[in-house]
C-alpha positions as CSV (number, residue, x, y, z in Angstrom):
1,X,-14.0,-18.1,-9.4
2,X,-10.5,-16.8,-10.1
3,X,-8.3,-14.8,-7.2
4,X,-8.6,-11.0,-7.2
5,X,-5.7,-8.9,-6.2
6,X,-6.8,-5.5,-4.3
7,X,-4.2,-2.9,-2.8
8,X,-5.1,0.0,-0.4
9,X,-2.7,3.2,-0.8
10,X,-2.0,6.4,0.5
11,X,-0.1,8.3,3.1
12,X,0.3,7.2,6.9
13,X,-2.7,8.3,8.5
14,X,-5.5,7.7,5.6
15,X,-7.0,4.9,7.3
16,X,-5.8,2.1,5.0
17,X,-5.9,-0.6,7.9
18,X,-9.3,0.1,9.1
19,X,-11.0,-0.4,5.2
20,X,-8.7,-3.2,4.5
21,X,-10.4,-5.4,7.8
22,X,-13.5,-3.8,6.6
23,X,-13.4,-4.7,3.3
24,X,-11.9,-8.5,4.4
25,X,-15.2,-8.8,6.6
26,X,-17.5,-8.3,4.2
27,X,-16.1,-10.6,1.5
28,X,-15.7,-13.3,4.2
29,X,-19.1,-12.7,4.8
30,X,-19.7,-12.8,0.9
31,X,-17.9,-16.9,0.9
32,X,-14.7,-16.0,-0.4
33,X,-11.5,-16.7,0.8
34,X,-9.5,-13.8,1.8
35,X,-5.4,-13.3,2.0
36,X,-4.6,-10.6,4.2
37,X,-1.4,-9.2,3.9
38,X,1.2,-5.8,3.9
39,X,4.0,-4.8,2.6
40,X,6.6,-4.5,3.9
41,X,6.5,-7.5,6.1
42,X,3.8,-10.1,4.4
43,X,5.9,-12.9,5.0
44,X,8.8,-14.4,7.4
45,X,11.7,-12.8,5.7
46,X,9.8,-9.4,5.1
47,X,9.1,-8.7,9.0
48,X,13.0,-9.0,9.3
49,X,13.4,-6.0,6.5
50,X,10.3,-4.5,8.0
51,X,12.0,-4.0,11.1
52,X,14.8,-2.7,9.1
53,X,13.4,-0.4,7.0
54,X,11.0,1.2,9.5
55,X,13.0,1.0,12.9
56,X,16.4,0.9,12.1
57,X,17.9,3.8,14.2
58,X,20.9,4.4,11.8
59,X,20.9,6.5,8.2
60,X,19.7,3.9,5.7
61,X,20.8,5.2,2.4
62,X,17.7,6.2,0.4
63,X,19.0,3.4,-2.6
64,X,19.5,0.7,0.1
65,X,16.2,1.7,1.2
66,X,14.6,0.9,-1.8
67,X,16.6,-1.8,-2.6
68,X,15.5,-3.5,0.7
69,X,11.3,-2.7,-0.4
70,X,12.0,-4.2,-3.8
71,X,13.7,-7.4,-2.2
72,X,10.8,-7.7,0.8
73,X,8.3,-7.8,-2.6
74,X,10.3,-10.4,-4.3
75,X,9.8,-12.4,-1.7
76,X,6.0,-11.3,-0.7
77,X,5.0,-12.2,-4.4
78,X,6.9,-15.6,-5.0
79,X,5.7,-17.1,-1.9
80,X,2.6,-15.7,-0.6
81,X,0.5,-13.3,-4.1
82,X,1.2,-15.5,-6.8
83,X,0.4,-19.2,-4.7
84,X,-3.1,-17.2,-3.4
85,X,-4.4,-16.0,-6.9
86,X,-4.0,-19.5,-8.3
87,X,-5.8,-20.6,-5.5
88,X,-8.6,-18.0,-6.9
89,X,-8.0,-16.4,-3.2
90,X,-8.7,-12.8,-2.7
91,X,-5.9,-11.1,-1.7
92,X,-6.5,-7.3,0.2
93,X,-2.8,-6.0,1.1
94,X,-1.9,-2.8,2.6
95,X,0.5,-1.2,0.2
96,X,2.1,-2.8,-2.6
97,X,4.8,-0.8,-5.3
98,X,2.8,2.5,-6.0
99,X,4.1,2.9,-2.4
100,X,7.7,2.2,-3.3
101,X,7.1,4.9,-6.3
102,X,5.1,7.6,-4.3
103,X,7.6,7.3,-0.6
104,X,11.0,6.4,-2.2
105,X,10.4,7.8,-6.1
106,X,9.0,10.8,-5.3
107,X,9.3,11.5,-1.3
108,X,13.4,10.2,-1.3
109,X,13.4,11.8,-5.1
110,X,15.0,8.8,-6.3
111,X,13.2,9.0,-9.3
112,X,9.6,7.1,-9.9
113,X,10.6,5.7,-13.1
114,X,13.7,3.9,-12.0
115,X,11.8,2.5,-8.5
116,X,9.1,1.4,-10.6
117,X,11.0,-1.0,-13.0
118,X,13.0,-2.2,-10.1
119,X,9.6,-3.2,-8.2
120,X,8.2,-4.7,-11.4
121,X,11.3,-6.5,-11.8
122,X,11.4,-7.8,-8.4
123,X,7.1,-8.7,-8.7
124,X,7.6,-10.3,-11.9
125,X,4.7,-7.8,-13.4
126,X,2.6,-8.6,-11.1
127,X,0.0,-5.7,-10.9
128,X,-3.3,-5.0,-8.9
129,X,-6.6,-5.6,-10.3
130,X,-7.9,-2.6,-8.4
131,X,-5.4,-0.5,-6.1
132,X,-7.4,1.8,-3.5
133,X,-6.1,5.5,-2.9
134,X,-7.1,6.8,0.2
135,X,-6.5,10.7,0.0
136,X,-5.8,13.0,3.0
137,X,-3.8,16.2,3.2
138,X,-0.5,15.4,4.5
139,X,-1.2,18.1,7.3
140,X,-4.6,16.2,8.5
141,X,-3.2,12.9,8.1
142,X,-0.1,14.1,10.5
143,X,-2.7,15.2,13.1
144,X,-4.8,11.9,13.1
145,X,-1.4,10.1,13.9
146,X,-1.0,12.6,16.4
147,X,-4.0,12.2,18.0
148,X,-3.5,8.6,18.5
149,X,0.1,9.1,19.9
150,X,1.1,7.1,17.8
151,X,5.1,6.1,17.8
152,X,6.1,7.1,14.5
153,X,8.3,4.9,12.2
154,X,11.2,6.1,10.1
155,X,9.1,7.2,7.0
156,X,6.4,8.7,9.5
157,X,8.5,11.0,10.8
158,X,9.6,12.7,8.3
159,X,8.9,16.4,7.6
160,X,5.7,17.4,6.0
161,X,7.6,18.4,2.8
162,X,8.3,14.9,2.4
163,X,4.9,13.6,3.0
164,X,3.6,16.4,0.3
165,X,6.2,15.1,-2.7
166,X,4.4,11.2,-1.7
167,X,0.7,12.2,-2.1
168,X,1.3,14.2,-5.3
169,X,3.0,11.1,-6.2
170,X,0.1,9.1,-5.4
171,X,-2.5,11.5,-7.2
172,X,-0.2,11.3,-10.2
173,X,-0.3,7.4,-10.8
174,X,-4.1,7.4,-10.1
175,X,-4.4,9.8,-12.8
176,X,-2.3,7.7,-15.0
177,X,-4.0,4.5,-14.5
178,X,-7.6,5.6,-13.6
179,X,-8.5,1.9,-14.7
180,X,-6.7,0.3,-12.0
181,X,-7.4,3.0,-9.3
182,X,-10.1,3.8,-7.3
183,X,-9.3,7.3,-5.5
184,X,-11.3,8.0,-2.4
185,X,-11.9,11.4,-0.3
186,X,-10.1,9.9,3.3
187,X,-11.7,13.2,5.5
188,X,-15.2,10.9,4.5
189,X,-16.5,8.8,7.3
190,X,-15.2,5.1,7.6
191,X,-18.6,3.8,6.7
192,X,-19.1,5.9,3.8
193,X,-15.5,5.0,2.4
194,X,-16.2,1.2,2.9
195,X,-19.9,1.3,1.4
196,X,-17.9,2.9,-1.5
197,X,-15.1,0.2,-1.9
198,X,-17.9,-2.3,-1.6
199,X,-19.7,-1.0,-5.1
200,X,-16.1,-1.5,-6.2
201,X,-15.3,-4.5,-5.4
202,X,-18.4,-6.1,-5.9
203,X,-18.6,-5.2,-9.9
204,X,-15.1,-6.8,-10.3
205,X,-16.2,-10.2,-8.1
C-alpha cells in the first residue's frame, strides 16, 4: 500500500469537518491507517499560529497573515504529511494551500499567484492526490453558522463580499485542476456527500 493524501475545501460552513470524520470512519473501517489533521494548527507549533491567525484581536496585516499560514504549513508538512505518506498512512486534512489561495489570494486580494508559490515553497511541492470542494453559497453557508451560534473566528466574520471573492476562488482552481478535485453540491445531504466521496476515494485506494 502507499499513503494517500486527501484535502477537504471550501468556505466556513460547507461541512468539511463532518465528511472528513466520516470519511476517516469508513477507511478505518476499510484497515487503513488514517492521519487526521487541519490546517492551521496540525501540529504543536501550528495551534500557537492558529490561535494567532484566527483569534488574535488586533489588525494582522493581510501579508503577515499569509506569511504566518505558509509558515504553520512548513511545519505541518516537515513533521507530520511527509513522515505519514512514507508510512503509506492516509492522511484526510481539513484545508491545506488552495485555502491559503482562495481566503488570502483572492478574499485579502493578495494575489493567488504570489500565495500559491509562497505555499508550494513552504510544502516543498507537496500536493494532494485528491482535494474535496465542498460548495455552498456564501449566504447559506453564513446562516448554517448562524444557526449553530457559532463564535465566529477572524476570517468568519468577515463580510459576505469577502466570503464571495473565496468561493469563486475555490471554483476557479477546481476548474483548473479537475484531475485533482472532486467538487461537491454542500446544500446535498451528509449521507449523500459521503456515499459520493466514498466512490472517490475508493477508485484511488
Amino acid at each position: 500500500m502507499t499513503g494517500l493524501f486527501i484535502t477537504l475545501e471550501g468556505g466556513d460552513g460547507t461541512g468539511k469537518s463532518t465528511q472528513a470524520q466520516l470519511l476517516t470512519d469508513w477507511l478505518e473501517g476499510e484497515g487503513r491507517t488514517v492521519v487526521r489533521s487541519r490546517e492551521p494548527g496540525g501540529t504543536e507549533v501550528g495551534v500557537e499560529i492558529r490561535e494567532i491567525v484566527l483569534h488574535h484581536r488586533g489588525e494582522i496585516a493581510p501579508r503577515a497573515e499569509a506569511l504566518l499560514y505558509a509558515a504553520d504549513r512548513a511545519q505541518h508538512v516537515a513533521t507530520k504529511l511527509r513522515p505519514a505518506l512514507a508510512r503509506s498512512e492516509v492522511i484526510v486534512q481539513d484545508r491545506y494551500l488552495d485555502s491559503s489561495v482562495a481566503y488570502q489570494g483572492a478574499g485579502r486580494v493578495l494575489g493567488a499567484q504570489e500565495v500559491r508559490d509562497l505555499s508550494l515553497w513552504a510544502a516543498e511541492g507537496l500536493l494532494p492526490d485528491l482535494t474535496i470542494l465542498l460548495d455552498l453559497d456564501e449566504a447559506d453557508a453564513r446562516g448554517r453558522l448562524d444557526a449553530a451560534n457559532k463564535r465566529f473566528d477572524r476570517l468568519e466574520a468577515e463580510k459576505n463580499e469577502f466570503h464571495a471573492r473565496v468561493r469563486a476562488a475555490f471554483l476557479g482552481l477546481a476548474e483548473a485542476e479537475p484531475e485533482r478535485f472532486l467538487v461537491l453540491d454542500a446544500s446535498a445531504s451528509v449521507d449523500a456527500i459521503a456515499a459520493q466521496i466514498r466512490a472517490r476515494v475508493a477508485a484511488l485506494l
